[in-house]
N, C-alpha and C positions, 0 to 999 in steps of 0.2 A: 504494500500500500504506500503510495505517496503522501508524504507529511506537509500539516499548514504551515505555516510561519511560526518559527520557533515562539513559544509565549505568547502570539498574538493570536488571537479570533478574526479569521475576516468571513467567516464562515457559520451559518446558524441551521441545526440539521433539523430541528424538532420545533416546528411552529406549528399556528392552526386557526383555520377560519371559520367560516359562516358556512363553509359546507361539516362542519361537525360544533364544536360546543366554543369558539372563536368567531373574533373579532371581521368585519369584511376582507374579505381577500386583497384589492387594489391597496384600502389604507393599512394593513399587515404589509405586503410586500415594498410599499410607497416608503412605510417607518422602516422597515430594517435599509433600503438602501441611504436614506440620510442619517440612517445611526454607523455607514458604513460599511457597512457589510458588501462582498463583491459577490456572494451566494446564500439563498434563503431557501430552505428545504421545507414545504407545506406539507407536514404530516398529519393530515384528519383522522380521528378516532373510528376507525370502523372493526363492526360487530361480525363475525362470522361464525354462524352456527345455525342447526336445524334444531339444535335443542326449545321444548317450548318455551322454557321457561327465562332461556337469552331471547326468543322470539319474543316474548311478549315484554322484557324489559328494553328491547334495544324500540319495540311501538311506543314505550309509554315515555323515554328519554326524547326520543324524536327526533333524531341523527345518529348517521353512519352512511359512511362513505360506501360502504358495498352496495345503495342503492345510485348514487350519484358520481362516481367516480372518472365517467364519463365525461360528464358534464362540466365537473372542473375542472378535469383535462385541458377540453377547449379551451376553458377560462383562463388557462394559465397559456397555453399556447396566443392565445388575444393578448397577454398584458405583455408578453415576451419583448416585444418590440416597441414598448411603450417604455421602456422604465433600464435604467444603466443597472441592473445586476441580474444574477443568473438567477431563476426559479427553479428549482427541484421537484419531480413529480411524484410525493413520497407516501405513505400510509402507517400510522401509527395500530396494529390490529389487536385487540385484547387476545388475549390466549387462556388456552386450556387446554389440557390431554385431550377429551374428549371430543373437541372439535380439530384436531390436527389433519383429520381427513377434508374435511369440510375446507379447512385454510386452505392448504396445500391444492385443491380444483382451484380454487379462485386465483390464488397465484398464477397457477399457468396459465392462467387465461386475460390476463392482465401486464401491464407493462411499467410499473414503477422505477421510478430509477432509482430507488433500494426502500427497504422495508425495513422498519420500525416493529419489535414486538414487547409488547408488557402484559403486565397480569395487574388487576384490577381487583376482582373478585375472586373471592375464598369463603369456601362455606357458606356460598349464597349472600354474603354480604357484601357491599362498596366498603374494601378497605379506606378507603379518604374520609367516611362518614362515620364523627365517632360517637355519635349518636345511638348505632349499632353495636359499640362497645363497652358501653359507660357502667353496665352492671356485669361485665363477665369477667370469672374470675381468676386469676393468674394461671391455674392450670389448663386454662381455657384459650386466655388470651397468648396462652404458650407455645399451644398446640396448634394456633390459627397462625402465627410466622411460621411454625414448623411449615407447615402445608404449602405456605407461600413459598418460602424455600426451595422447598417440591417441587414445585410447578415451574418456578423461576429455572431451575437445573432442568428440569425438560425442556422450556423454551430454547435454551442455549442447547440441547443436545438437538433437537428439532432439526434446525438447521437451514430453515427458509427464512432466517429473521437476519438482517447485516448489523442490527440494533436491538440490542436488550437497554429496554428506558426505564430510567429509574429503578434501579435493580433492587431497591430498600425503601421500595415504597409506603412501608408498613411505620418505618418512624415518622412519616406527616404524621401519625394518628399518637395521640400522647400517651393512648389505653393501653396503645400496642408496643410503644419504643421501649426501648432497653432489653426485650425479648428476647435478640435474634443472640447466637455466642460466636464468639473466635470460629468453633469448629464448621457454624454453619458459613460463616465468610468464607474460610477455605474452603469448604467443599464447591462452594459458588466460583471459587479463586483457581480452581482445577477443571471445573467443567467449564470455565471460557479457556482456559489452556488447548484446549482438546479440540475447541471449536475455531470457527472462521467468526464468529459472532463477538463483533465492537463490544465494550458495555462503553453508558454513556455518562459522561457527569451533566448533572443535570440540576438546569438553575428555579427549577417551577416553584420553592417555596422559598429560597434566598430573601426574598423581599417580603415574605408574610411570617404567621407566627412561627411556623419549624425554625426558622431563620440559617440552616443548612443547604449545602448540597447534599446531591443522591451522586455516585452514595459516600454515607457518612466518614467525617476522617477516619479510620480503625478500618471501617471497608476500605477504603478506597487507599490506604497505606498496603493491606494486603495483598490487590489487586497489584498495585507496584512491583511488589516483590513477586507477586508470578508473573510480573512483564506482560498483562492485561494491553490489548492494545484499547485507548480509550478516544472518544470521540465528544463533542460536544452541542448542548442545547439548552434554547432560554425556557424550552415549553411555554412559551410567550399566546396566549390568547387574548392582550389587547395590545394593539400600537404603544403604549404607557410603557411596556413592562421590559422593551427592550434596551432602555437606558438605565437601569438598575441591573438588569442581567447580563449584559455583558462586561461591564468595567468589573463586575464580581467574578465572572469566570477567567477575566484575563489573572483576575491577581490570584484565582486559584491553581491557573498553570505556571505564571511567575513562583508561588510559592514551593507548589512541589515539583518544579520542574520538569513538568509532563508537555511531552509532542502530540496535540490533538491529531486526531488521523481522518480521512475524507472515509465517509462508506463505499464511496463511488467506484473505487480501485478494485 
């Protein structure tokens, strides 16, 4: 893989608009080229599963890209020549074991110029929502990063993902941080060894209360030491959010002296 500019960002892989749970697309790609940027990768949240029960939440959210992906295609192909920096045609896709059949059709039938995978949900719930955690109880809330875990290590063994996002998604949630151990970092810190799959530092709660990156210093020391190749994103879903997220992830690669790397390669 070809590396950015040592320490610096001029590149944002993980963005999102009005065709998923973000800001309009023109004024998203309009803000990152005057915040700089000489490439913006629009990666929408899209749902893929026949399962009912992801059917009947991805009805009741009311975006995913597996129905529109098309259409923003064009839409990025239209703005291409309006605007001085590169568009990326990208998809962020929730994962699970049980839909890996189901992902893996639609990939092939699709033409992204690299894919984004996370996990979201565990035990039927939105880990982001800690509303769903506020009474469960440590051997509970134990067992629920365990699972994450799980899944997160499938994702990366998977192999149709060029991007594992937010690989510790589980400490936005306060019910759930502190949870995850050393051992499970590593085990996380050997199955990207194994893979072709980025993991990504990731700025979506820098500016809110977590007040971190994903993933956390302690993860993301370990991934160092397995020589994790890592990549970068502000998960930016409004124009606002990219002046705060990026002068933070620059000083996060200044600090630990990490080479961001393009998925694109």
């Amino acid at each position: 893989m070809s590396n950015l500019n040592m320490n610096t960002i001029d590149s944002d892989y993980h963005v999102h608009s009005t065709y998923s749970d973000g800001y309009y697309l023109p004024v998203m790609v309009q803000q990152a080229q005057k915040s700089g940027l000489k490439a913006v990768g629009i990666a929408d949240h899209c749902i893929i599963s026949d399962r009912k029960e992801i059917v009947d939440t991805r009805a009741i959210q009311g975006f995913s890209l597996d129905k529109t992906y098309q259409r923003r295609s064009k839409a990025i192909e239209l703005l291409r020549p309006t605007v001085d920096i590169d568009i990326y045609d990208a998809v962020e896709i929730d994962y699970a074991p049980a839909d890996e059949e189901t992902i893996a059709g639609f990939l092939a039938d699709t033409d992204f110029d690299y894919t984004i995978g996370s996990v979201h949900q565990v035990d039927g719930r939105n880990i982001q929502d800690e509303s769903l955690f506020s009474s469960m109880s440590d051997v509970k809330c134990k067992s629920i990063v365990g699972e994450y875990v799980d899944r997160l290590e499938s994702l990366i063994q998977f192999g149709l993902f060029d991007i594992a996002a937010h690989p510790d998604l589980f400490e936005r949630n306060r019910h759930l941080r502190g949870y995850a151990t050393t051992e499970d970092y590593e085990r996380i810190g050997r199955a990207f060894a194994r893979s072709n799959t980025i993991a990504e530092i990731n700025a979506g709660r820098i500016d809110g209360n977590y007040g971190e990156f994903h993933p956390s210093p302690d993860f993301l020391t370990i991934l160092q030491d397995y020589d994790i190749e890592l990549t970068v994103g502000t998960d930016s879903h409004h124009p606002d959010s990219f002046s705060t997220r990026l002068p933070s992830l620059e000083t996060i690669l200044q600090r630990q002296n990490i080479v961001a790397e393009s998925p694109l390669d």
